[in-house]
OpenMM code with the backbone's topology and positions (N, CA, C; nanometers):
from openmm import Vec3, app, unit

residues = "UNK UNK UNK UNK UNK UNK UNK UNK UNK UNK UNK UNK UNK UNK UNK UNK UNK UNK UNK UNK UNK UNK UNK UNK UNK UNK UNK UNK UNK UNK UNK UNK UNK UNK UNK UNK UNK UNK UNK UNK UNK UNK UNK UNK UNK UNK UNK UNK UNK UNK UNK UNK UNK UNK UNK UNK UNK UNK UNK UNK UNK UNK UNK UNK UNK UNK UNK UNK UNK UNK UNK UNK UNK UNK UNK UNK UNK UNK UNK UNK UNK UNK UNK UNK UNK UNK UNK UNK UNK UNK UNK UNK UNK UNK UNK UNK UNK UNK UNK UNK UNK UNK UNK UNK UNK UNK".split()
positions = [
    Vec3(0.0834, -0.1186, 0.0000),
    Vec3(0.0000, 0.0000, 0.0000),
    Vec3(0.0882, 0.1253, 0.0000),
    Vec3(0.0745, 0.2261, -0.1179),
    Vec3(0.1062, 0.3328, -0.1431),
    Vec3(0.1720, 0.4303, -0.0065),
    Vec3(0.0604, 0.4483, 0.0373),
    Vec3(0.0046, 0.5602, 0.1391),
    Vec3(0.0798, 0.5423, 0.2722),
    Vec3(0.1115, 0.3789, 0.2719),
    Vec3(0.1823, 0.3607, 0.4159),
    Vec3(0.3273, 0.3937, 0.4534),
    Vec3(0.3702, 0.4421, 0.3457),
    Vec3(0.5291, 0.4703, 0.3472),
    Vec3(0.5200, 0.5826, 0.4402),
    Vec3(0.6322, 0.5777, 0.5412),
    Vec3(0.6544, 0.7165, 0.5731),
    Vec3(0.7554, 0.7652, 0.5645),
    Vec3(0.8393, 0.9053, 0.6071),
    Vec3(0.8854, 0.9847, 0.5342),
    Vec3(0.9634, 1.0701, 0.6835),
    Vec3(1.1001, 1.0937, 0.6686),
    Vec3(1.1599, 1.1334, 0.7739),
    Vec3(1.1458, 1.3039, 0.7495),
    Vec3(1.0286, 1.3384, 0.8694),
    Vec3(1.0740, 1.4764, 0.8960),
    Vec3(1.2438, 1.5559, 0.9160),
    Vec3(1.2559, 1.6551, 0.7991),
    Vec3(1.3960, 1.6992, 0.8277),
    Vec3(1.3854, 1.7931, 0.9648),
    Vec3(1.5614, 1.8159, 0.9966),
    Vec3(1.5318, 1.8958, 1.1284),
    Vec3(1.4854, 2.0243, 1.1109),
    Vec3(1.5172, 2.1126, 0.9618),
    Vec3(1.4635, 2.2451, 0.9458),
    Vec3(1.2722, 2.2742, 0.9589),
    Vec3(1.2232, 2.1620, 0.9147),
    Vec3(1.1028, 2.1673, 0.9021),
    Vec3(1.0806, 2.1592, 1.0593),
    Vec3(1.0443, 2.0811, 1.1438),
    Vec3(1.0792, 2.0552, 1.2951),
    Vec3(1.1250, 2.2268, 1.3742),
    Vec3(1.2222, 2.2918, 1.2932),
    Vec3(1.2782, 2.3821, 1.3497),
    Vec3(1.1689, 2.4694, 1.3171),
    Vec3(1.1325, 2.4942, 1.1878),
    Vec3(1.0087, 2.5600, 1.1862),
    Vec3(0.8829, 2.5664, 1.2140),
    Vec3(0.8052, 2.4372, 1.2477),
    Vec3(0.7418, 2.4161, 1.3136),
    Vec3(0.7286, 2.4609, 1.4725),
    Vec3(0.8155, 2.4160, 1.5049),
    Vec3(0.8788, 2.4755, 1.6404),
    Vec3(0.8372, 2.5856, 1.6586),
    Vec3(0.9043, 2.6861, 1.6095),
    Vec3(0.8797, 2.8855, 1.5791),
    Vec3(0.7376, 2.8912, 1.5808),
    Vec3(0.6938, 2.8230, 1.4863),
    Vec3(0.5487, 2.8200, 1.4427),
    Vec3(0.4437, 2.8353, 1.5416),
    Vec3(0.4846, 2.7156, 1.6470),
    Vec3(0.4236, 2.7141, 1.7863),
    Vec3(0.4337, 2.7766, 1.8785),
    Vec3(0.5318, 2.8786, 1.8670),
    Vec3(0.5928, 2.9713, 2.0020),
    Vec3(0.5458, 3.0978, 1.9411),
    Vec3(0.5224, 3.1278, 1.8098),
    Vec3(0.4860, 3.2184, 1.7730),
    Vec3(0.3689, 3.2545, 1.7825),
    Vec3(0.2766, 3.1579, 1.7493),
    Vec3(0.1214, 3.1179, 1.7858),
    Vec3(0.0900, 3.1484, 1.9417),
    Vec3(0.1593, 3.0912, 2.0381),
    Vec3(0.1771, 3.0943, 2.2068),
    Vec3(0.1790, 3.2172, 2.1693),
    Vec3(0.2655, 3.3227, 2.1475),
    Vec3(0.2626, 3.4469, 2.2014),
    Vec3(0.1933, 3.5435, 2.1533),
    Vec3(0.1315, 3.5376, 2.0211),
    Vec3(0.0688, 3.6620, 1.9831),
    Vec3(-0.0976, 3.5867, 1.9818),
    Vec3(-0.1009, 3.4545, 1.9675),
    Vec3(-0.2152, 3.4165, 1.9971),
    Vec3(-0.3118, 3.3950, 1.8908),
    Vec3(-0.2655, 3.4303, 1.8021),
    Vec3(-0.3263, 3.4273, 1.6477),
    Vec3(-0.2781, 3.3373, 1.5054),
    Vec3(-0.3705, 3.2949, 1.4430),
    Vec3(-0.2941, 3.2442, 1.3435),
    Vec3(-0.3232, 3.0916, 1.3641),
    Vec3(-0.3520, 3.0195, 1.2086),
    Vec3(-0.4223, 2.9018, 1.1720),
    Vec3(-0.5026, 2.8401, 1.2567),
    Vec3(-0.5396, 2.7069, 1.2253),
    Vec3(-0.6793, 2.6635, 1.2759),
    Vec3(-0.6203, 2.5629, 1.3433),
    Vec3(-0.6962, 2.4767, 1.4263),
    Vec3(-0.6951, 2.3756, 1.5208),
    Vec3(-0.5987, 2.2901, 1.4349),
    Vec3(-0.6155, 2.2382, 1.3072),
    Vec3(-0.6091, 2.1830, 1.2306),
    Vec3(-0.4217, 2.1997, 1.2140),
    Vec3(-0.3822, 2.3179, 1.1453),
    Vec3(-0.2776, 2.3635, 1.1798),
    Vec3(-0.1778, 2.3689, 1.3039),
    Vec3(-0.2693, 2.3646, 1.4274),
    Vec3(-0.1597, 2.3534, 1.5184),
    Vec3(-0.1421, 2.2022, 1.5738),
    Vec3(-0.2192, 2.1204, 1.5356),
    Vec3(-0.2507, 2.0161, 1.5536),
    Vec3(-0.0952, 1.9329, 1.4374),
    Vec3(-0.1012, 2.0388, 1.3484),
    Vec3(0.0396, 1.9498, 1.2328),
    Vec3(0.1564, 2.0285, 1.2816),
    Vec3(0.1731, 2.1528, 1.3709),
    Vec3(0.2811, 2.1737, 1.3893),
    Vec3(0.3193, 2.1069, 1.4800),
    Vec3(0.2263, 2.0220, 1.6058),
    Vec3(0.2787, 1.9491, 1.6651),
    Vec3(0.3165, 1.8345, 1.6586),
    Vec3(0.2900, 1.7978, 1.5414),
    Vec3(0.2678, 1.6474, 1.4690),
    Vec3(0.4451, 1.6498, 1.4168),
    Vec3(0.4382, 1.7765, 1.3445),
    Vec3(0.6028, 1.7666, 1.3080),
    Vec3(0.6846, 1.7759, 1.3815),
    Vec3(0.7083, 1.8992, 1.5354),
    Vec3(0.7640, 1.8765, 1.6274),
    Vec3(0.7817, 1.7227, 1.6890),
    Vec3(0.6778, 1.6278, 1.7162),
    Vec3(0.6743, 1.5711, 1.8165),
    Vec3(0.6756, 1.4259, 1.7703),
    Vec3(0.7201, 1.4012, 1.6080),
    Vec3(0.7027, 1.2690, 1.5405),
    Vec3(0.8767, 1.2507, 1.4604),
    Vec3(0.8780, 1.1923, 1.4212),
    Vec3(1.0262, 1.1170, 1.3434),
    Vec3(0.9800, 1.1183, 1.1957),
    Vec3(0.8306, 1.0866, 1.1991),
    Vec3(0.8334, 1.0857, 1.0466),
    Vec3(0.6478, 1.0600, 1.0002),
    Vec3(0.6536, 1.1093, 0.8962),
    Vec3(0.5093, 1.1250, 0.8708),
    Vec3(0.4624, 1.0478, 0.7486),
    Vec3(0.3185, 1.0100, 0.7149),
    Vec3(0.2807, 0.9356, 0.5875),
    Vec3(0.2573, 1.0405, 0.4827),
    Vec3(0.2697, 0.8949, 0.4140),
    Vec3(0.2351, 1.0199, 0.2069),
    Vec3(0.0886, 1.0790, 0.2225),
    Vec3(0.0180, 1.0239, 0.2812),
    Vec3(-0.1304, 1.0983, 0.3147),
    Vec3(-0.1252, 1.2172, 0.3826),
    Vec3(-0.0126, 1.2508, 0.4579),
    Vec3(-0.0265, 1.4279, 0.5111),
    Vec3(0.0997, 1.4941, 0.4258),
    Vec3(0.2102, 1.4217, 0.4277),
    Vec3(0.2582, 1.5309, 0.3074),
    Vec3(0.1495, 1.5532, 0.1926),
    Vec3(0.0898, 1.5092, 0.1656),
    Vec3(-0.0410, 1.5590, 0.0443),
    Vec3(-0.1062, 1.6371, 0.0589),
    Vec3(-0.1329, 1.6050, 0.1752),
    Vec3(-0.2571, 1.7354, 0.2785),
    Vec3(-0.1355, 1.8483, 0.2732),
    Vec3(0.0301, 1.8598, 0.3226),
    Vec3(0.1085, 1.9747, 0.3526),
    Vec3(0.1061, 2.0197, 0.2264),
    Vec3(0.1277, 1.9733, 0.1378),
    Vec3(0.1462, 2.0153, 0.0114),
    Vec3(0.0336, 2.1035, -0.0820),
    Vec3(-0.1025, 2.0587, -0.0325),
    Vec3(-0.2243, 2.0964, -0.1050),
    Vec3(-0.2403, 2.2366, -0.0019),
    Vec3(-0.1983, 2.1995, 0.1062),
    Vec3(-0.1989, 2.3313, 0.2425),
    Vec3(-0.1039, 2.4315, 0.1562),
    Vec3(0.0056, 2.4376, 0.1138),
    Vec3(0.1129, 2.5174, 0.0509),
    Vec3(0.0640, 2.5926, -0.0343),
    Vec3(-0.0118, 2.4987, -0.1711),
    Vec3(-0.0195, 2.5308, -0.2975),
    Vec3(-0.1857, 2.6313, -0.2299),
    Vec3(-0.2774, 2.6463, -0.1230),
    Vec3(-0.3374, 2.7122, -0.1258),
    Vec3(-0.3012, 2.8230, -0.0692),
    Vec3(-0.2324, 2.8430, 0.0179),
    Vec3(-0.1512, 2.9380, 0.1153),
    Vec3(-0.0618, 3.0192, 0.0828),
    Vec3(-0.0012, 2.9654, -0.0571),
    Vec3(0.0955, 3.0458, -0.1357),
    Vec3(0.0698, 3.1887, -0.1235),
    Vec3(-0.0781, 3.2829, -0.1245),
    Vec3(-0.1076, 3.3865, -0.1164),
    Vec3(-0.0440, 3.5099, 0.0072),
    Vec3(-0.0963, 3.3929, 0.1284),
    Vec3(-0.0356, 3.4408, 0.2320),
    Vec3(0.1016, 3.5238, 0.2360),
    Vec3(0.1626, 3.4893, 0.1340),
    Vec3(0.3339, 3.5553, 0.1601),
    Vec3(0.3242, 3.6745, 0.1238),
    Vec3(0.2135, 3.7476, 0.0652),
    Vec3(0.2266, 3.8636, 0.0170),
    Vec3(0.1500, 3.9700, 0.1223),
    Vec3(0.1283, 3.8870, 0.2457),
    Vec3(0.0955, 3.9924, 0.3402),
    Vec3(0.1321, 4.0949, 0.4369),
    Vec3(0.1604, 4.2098, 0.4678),
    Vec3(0.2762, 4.2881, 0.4768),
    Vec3(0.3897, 4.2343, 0.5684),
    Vec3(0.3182, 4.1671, 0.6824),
    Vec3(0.3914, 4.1355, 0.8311),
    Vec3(0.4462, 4.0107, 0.7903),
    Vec3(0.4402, 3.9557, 0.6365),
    Vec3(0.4612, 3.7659, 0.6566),
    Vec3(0.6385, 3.7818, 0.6621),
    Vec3(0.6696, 3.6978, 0.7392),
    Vec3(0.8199, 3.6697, 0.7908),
    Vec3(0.8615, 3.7955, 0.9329),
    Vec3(0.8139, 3.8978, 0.9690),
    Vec3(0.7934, 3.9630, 1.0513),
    Vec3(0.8185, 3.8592, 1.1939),
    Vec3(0.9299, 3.7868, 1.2831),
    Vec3(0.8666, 3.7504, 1.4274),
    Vec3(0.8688, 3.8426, 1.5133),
    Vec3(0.8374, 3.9612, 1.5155),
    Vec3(0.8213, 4.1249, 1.6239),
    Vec3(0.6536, 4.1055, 1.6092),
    Vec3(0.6187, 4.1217, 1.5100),
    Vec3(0.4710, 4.1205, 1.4759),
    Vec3(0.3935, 4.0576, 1.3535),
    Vec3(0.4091, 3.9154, 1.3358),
    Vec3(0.3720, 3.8256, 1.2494),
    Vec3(0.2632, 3.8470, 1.1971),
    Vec3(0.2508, 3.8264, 1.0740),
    Vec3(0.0674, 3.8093, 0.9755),
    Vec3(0.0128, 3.6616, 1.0350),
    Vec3(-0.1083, 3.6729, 1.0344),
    Vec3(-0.1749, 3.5376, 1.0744),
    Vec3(-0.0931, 3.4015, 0.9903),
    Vec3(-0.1429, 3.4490, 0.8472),
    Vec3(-0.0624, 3.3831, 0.7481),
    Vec3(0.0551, 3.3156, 0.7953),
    Vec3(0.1731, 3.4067, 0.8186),
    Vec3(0.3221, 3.3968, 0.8655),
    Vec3(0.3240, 3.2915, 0.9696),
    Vec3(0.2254, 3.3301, 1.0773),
    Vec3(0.2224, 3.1509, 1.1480),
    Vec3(0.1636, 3.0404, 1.1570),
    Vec3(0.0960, 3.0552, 1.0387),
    Vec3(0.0062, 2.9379, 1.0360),
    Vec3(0.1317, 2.8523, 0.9357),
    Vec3(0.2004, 2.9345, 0.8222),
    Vec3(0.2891, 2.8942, 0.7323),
    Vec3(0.3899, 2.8157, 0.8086),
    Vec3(0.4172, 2.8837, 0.9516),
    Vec3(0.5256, 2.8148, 1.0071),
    Vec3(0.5142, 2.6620, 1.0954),
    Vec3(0.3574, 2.6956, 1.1484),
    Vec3(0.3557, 2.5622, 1.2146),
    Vec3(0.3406, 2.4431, 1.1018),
    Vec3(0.3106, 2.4671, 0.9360),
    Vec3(0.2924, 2.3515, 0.8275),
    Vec3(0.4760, 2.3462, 0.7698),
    Vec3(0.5239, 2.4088, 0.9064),
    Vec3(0.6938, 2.3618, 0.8703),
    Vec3(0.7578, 2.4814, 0.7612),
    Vec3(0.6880, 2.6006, 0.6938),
    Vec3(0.7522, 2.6732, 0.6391),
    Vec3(0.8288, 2.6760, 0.5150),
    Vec3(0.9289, 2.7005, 0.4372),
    Vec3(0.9181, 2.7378, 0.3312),
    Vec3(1.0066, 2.5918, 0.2680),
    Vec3(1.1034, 2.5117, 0.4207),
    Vec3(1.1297, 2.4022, 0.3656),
    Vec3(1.0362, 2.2908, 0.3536),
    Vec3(0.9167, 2.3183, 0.4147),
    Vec3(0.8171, 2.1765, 0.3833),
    Vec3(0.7600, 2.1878, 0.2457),
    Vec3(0.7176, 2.3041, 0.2177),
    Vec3(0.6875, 2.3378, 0.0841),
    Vec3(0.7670, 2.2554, -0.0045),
    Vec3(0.8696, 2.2861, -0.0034),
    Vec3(0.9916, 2.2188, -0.0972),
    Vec3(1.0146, 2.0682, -0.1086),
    Vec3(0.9906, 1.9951, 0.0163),
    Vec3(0.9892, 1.9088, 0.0485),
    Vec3(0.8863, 1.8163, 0.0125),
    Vec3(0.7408, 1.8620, 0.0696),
    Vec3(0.6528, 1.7935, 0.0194),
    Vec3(0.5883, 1.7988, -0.0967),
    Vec3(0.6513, 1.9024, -0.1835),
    Vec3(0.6252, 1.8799, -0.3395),
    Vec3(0.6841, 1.7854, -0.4007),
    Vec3(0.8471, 1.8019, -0.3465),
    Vec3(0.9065, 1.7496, -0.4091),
    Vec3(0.8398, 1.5726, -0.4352),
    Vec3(0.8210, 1.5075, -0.2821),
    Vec3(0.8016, 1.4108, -0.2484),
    Vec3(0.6072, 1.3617, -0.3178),
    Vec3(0.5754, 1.4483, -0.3346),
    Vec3(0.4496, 1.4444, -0.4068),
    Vec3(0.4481, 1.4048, -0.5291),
    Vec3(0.5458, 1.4827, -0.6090),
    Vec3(0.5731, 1.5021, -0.7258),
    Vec3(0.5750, 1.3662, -0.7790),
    Vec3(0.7181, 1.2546, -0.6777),
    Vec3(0.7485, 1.1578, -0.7197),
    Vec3(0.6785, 1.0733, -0.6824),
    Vec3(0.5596, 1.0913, -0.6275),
    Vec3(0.4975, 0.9224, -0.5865),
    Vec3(0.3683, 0.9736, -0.6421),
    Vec3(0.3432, 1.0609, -0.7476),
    Vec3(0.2049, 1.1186, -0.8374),
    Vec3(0.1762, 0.9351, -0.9349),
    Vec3(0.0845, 0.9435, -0.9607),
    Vec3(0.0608, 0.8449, -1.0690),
    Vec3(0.0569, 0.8735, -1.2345),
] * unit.nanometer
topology = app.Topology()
chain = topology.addChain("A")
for resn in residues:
    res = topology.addResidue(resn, chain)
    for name in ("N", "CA", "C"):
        topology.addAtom(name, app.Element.getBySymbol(name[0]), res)
């Protein structure tokens, strides 16, 4: 079965995730249950299935917008965007879970 492979979270993604969550803690704003629920998933796991890199990836390709919001990359005073981007691991998961998408597409 396809889907059961899993897939070693790198430490940058982890690292961003991380931010993601401390950033969220302090200003209090930014993505949904859903979202903080995967930044802890990446913090707090070794490695994840091809069924949520799909979900990170489809999360990316809709979110892409987000970067053009004034505060995104800002950690003094973050855009909602900016941490929701960080707890889905940030600009290396993007990279990552395309990449890894890309190659297990049919």
């Amino acid at each position: 079965m396809e889907n059961a492979k899993e897939f070693k979270i790198p430490p940058s993604i982890k690292k961003n995730a991380e931010k993601g969550l401390k950033l969220r803690e302090k200003f209090g704003k930014g993505s949904t249950q859903v979202g903080i629920r995967r930044g802890h998933q990446l913090v707090n796991n070794d490695s994840i299935s091809l069924e949520i890199i799909k979900k990170m990836s489809a999360y990316f390709a809709r979110h892409e917008v987000d970067k053009q919001a004034k505060e995104f990359g800002n950690d003094e005073n973050p855009s909602k965007g900016y941490i929701a981007w960080m707890l889905w691991g940030g600009d290396e998961a993007k990279e990552w879970t395309d990449k890894i998408k890309k190659e297990h597409s049919k």
